[in-house]
C-alpha positions in Angstrom: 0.0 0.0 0.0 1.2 3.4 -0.8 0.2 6.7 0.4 0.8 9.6 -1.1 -0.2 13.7 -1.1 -3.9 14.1 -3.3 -3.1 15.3 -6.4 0.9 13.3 -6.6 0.0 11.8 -10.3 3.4 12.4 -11.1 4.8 10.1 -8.1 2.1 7.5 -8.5 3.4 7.5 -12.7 7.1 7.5 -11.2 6.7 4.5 -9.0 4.6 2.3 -12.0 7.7 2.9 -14.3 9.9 2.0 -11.8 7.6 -1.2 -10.7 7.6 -2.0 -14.9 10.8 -1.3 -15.9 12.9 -1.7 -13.0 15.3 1.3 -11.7 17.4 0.9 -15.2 15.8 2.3 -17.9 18.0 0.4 -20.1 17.0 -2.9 -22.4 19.4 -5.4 -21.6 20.6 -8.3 -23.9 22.9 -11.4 -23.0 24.0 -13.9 -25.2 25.2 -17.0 -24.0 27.1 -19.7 -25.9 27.0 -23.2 -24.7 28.5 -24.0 -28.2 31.5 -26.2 -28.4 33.7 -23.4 -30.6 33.7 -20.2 -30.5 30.9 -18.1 -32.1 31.1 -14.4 -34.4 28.9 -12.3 -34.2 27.7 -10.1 -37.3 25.6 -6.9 -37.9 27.0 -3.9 -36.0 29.3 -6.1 -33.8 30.6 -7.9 -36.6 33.9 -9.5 -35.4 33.2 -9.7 -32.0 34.1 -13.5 -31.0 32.2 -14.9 -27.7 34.8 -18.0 -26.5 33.3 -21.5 -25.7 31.5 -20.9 -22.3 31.4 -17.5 -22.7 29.0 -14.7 -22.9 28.5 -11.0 -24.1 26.3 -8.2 -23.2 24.8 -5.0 -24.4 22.8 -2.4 -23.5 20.2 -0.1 -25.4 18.9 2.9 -24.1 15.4 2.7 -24.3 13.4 1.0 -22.6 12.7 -2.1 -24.9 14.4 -3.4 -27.9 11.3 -2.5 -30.2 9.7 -4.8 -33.0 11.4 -6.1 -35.4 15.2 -5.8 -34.0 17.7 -8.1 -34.4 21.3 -9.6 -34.0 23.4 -11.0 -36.5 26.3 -13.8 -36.5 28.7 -15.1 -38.8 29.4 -18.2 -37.5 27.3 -19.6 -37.3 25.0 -18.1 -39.8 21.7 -16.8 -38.4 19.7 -14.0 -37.8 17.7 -13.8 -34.1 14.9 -11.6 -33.8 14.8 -9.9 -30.5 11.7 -9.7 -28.3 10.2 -6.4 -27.7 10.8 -6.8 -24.1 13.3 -5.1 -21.1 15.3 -7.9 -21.8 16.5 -10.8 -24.1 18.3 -13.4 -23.2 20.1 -15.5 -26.5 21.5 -18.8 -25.8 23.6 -20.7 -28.4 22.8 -24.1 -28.3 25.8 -27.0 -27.8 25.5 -28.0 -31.3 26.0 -24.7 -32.3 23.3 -24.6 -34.8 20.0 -24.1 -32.9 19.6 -21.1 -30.6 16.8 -20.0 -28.3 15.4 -16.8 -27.4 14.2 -16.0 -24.2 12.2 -12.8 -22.9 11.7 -10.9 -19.6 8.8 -13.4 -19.0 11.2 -16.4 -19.2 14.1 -14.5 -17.4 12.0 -14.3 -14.7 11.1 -17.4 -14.1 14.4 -18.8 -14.7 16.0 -16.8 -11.9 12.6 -17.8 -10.0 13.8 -21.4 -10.1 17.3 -20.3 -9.4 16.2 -18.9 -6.4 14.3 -21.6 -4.9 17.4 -23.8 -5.4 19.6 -21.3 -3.5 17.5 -20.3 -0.9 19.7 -21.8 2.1 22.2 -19.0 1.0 19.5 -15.9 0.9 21.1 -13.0 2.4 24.8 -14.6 2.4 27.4 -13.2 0.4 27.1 -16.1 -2.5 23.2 -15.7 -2.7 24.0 -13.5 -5.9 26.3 -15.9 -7.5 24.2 -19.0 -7.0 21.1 -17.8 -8.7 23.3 -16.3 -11.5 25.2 -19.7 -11.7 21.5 -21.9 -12.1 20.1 -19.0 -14.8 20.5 -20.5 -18.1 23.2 -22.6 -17.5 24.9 -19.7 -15.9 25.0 -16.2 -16.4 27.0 -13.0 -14.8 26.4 -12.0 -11.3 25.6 -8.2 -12.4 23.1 -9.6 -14.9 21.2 -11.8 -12.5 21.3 -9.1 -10.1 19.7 -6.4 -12.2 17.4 -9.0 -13.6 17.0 -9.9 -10.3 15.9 -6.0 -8.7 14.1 -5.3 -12.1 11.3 -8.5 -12.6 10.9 -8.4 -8.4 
């Protein structure tokens, strides 16, 4: 419950943006490769290379992605079409050919999970780490932890 002064429209619009899109106003993509080799990526980050195991991130500065975006890579050859969502989550699959695409909506309950299964560490030092480590496979701790702040 929330009590504010009559008339405070601004401060009740404040605190729904905040409870929608989190403190960040920032969409927020992570792509994950669980591929054996290394992947390219194409488009605007042509020639960035994300190692076996390894991840990258990026940030746009509104609040979605918008319809229709999408990221590029060279190796291997595909095209993923971003959700219109706060956040995208890409994950290159271990055969290196399939991929899956995964929105705020599935973000959240991913970490969800991850937190059930860490819960004998809430409010210790690793609590961040464990959730990140059972999201997707793994994850970074700063991602988890905005994701984390943002979908709760």
């Amino acid at each position: 419950l929330m009590v504010m002064a009559p008339g405070s429209v601004a401060g009740l619009l404040h605190t729904v943006g905040l409870l929608l899109y989190g403190c960040s106003e920032a969409a927020e993509l992570l792509v994950l490769n669980h591929c054996s080799e290394a992947i390219e990526m194409g488009g605007k980050s042509k020639g960035r290379i994300i190692v076996s195991g390894g991840h990258w991130m990026a940030q746009k500065k509104e609040k979605t992605f918008g319809d229709g975006k999408t990221i590029k890579f060279t190796r291997p050859v595909t095209s993923v079409k971003l959700p219109d969502d706060r956040f995208a989550v890409v994950v290159i699959g271990p055969d290196c050919a399939t991929h899956k695409i995964h929105d705020a909506n599935n973000l959240q309950i991913e970490i969800s999970n991850a937190a059930e299964a860490c819960q004998s560490q809430k409010g210790t030092l690793v609590w961040s780490s464990c959730i990140a480590d059972r999201t997707f496979g793994g994850v970074p701790t700063k991602f988890a932890e905005t994701a984390f702040k943002s979908l709760w």
